[in-house]
Biotite code that builds the C-alpha atoms (Angstrom):
import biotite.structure as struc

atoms = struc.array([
    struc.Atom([92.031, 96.805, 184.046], chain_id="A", res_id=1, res_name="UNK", atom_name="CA", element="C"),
    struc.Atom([95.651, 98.306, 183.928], chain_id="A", res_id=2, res_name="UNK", atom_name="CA", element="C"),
    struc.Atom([97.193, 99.736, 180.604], chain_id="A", res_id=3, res_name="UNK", atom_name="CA", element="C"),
    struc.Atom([100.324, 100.225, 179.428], chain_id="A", res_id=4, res_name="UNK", atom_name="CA", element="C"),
    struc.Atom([101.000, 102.240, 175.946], chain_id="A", res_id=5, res_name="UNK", atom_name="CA", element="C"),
    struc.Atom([104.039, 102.241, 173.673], chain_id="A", res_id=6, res_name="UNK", atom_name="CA", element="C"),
    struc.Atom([104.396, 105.447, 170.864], chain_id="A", res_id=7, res_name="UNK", atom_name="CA", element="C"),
    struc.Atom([106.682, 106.176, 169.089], chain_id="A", res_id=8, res_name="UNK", atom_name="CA", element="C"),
    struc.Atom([109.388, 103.313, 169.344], chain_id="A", res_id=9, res_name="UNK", atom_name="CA", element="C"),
    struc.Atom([111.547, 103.150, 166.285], chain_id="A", res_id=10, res_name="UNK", atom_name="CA", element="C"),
    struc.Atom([112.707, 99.538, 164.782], chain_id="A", res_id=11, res_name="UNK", atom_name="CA", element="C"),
    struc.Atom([115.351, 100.083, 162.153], chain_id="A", res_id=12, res_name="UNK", atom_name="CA", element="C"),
    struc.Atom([115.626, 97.773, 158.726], chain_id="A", res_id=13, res_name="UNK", atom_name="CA", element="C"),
    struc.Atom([116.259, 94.653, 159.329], chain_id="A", res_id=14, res_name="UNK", atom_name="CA", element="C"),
    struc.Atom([116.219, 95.201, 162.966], chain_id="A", res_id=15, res_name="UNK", atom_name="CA", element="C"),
    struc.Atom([114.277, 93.512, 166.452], chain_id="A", res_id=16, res_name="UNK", atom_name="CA", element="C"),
    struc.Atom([113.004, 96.278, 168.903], chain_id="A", res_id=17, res_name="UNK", atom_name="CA", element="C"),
    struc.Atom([113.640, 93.922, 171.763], chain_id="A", res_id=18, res_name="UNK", atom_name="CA", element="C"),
    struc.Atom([110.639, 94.019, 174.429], chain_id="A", res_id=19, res_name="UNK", atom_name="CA", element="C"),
    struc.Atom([108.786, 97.198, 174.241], chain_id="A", res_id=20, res_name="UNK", atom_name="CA", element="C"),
    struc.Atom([107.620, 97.023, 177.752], chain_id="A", res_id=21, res_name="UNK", atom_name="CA", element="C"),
    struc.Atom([111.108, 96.764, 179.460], chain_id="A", res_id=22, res_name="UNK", atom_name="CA", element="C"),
    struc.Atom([110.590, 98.765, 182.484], chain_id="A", res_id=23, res_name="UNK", atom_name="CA", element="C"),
    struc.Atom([106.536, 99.128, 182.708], chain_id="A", res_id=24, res_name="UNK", atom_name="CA", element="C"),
    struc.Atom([104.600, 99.086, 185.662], chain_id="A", res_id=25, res_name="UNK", atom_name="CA", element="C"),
    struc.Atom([102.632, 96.454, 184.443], chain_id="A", res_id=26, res_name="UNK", atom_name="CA", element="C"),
    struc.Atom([105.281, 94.778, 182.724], chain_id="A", res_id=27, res_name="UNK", atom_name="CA", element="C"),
    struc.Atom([105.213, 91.908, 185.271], chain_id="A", res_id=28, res_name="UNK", atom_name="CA", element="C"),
    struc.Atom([101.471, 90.295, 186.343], chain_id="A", res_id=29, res_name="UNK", atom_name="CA", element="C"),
    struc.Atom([100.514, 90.704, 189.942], chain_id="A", res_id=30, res_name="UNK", atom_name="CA", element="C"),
    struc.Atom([98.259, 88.071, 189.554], chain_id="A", res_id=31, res_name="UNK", atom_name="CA", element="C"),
    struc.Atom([96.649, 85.395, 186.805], chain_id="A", res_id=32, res_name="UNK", atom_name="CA", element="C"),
    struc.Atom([95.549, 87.754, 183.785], chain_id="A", res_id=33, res_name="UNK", atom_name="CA", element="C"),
    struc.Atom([93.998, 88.115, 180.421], chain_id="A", res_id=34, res_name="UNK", atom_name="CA", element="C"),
    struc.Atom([96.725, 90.572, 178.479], chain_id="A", res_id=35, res_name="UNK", atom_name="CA", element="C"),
    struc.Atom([94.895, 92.066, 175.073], chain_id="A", res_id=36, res_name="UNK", atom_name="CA", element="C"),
    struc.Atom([97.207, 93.189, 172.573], chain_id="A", res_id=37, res_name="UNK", atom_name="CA", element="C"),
    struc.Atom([96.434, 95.861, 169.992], chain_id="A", res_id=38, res_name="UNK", atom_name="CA", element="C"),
    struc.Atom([99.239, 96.763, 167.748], chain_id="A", res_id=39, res_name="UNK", atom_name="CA", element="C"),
    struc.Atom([99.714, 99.546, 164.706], chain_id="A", res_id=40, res_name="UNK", atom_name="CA", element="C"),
    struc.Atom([102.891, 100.279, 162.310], chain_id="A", res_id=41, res_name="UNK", atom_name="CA", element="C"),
    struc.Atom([103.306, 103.283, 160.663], chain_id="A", res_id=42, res_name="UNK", atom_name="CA", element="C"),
    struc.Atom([103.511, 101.480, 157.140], chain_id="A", res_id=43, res_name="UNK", atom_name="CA", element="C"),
    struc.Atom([102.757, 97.355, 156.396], chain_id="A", res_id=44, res_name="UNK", atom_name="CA", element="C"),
    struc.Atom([105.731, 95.049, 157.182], chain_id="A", res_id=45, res_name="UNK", atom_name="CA", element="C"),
    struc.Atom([106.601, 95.328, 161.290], chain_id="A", res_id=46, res_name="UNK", atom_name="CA", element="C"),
    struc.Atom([105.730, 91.651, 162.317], chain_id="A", res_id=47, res_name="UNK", atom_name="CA", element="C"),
    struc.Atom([104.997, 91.250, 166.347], chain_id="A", res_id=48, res_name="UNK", atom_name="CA", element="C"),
    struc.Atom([106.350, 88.265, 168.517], chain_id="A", res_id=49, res_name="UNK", atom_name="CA", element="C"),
    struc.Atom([103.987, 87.942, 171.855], chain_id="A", res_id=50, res_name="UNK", atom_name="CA", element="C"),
    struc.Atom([104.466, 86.135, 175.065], chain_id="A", res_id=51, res_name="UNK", atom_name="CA", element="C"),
    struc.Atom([103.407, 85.743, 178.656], chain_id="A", res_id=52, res_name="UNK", atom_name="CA", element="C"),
    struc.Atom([106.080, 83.701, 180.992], chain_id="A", res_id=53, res_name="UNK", atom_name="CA", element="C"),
    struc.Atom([107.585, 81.931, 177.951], chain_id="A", res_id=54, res_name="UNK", atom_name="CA", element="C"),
    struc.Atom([104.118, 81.005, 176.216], chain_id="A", res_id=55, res_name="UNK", atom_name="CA", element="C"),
    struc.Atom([104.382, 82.568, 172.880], chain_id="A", res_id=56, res_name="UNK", atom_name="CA", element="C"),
    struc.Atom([100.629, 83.402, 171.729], chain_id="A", res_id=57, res_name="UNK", atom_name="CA", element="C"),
    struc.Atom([101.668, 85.430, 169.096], chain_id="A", res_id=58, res_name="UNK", atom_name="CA", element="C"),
    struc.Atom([104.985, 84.346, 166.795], chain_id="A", res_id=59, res_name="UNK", atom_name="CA", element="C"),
    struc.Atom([106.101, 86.955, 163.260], chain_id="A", res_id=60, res_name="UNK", atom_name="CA", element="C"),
    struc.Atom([102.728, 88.077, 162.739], chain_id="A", res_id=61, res_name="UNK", atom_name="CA", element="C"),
    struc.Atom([102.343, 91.360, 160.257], chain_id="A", res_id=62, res_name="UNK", atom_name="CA", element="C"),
    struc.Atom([100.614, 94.199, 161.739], chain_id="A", res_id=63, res_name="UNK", atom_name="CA", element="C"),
    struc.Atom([98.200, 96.771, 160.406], chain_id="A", res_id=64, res_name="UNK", atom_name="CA", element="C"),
    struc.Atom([100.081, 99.271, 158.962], chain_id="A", res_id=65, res_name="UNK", atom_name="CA", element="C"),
    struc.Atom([97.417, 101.714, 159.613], chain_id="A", res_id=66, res_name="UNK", atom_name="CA", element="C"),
    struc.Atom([100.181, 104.856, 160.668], chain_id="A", res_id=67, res_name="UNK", atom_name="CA", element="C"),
    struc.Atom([97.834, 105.825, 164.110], chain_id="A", res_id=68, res_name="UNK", atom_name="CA", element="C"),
    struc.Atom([97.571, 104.862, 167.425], chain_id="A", res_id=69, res_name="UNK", atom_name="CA", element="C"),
    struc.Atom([95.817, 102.081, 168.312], chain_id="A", res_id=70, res_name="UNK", atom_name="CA", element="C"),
    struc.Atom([91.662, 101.547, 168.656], chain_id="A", res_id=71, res_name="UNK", atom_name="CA", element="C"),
    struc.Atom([90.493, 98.804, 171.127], chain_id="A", res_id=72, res_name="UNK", atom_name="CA", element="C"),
    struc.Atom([87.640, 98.036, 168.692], chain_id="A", res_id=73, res_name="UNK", atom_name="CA", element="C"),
    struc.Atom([89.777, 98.038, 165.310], chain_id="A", res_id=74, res_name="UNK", atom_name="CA", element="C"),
    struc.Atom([93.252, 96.887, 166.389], chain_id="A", res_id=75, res_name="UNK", atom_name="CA", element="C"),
    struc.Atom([92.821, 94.037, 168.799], chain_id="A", res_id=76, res_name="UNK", atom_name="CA", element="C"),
    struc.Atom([95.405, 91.093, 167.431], chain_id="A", res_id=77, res_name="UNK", atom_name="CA", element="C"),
    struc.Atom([95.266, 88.329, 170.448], chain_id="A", res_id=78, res_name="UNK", atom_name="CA", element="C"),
    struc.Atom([94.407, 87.608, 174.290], chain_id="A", res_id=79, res_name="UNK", atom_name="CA", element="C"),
    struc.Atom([97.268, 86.170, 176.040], chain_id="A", res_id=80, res_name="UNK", atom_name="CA", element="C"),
    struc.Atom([97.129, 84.542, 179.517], chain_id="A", res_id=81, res_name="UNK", atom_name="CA", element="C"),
    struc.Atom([99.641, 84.287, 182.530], chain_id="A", res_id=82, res_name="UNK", atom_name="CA", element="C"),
    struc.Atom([100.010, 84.089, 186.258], chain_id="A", res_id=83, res_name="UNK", atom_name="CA", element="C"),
    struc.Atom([101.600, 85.742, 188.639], chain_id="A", res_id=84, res_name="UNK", atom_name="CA", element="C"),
    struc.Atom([105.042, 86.483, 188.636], chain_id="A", res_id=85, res_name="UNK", atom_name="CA", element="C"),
    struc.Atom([105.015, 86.177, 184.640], chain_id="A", res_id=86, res_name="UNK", atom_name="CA", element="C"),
    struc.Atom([106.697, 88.715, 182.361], chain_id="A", res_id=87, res_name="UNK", atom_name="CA", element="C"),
    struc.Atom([104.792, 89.959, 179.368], chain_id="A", res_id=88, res_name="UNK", atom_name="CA", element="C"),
    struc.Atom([107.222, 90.485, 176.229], chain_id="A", res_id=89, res_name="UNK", atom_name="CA", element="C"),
    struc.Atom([106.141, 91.938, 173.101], chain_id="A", res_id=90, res_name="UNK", atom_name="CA", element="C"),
    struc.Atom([108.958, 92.781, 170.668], chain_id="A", res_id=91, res_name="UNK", atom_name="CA", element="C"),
    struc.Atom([108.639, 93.950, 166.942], chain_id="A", res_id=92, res_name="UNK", atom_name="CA", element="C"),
    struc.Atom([110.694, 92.797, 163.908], chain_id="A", res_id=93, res_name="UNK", atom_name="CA", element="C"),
    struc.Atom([110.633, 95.202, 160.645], chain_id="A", res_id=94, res_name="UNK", atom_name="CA", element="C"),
    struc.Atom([111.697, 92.881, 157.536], chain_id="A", res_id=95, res_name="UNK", atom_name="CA", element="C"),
    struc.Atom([111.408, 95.958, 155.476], chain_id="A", res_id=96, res_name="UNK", atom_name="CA", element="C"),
    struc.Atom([114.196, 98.592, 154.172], chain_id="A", res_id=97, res_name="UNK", atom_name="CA", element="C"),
    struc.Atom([113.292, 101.336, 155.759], chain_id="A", res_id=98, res_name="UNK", atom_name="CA", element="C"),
    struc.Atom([112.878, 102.621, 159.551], chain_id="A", res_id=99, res_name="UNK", atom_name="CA", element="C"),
    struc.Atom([109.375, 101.579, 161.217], chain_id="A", res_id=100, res_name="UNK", atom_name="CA", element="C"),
    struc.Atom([107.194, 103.139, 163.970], chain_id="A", res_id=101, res_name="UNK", atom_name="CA", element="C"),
    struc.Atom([104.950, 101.161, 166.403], chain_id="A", res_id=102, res_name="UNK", atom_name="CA", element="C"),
    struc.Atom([102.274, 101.976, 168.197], chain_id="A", res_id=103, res_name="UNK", atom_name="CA", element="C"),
    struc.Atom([100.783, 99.740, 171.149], chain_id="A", res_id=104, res_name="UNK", atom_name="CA", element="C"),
    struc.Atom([97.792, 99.146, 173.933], chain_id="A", res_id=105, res_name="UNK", atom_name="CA", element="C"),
    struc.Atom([97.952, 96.386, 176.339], chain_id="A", res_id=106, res_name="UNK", atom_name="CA", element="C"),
    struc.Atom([95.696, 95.830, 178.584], chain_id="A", res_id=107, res_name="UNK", atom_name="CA", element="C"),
    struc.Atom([96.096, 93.597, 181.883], chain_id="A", res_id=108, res_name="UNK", atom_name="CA", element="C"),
    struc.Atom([93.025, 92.075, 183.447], chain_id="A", res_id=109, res_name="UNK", atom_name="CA", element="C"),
    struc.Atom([93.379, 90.162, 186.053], chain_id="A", res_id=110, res_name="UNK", atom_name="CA", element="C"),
    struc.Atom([90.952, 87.115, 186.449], chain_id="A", res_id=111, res_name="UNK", atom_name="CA", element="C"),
    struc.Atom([91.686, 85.949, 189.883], chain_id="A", res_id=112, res_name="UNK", atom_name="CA", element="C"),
])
């Protein structure tokens, strides 16, 4: 399993983070994987967009709010699947009026 961990990244009001894992190790499969994505805010409202090579597994979904970094047994929100070659993008949008924090674990196992 390989792991990559976001903390800290600020998304403004009203603002798109872009993807988080620009310029991660991991950030592009060596081979066909299972990529696990456990997300926290630092208040309710950041919504997460998801993808693996253009799939999008995961599309505006809210995020716990819980102000912590993430737990593999509490925070999982979805498995996404690729092959090699694919980019993983995970980008944050924060509806809400004030600046947001995210905190992130993905893990990358590969299944071939």
């Amino acid at each position: 399993m390989k792991t990559m961990t976001v903390r800290g990244v600020s998304v403004a009001a009203g603002a798109n983070s872009g993807n988080v894992l620009t310029g991660k190790l991991f950030e592009f499969l060596e081979r066909p994987s299972v990529v696990s994505v456990y997300p926290v805010g630092s208040a309710v409202g950041l919504q997460l967009t998801f993808n693996v090579g253009g799939e999008v597994f995961v599309q505006g979904e809210e995020i716990s709010g819980a102000n912590r970094f993430p737990t593999r047994n509490e925070d999982k929100l979805a498995d996404g699947f690729g092959g090699a070659g694919e980019r993983i993008v995970i980008s944050f949008f924060n509806p809400t009026a004030g600046a947001l924090t995210v905190f992130l674990v993905v893990d990358v196992n590969a299944i071939a």
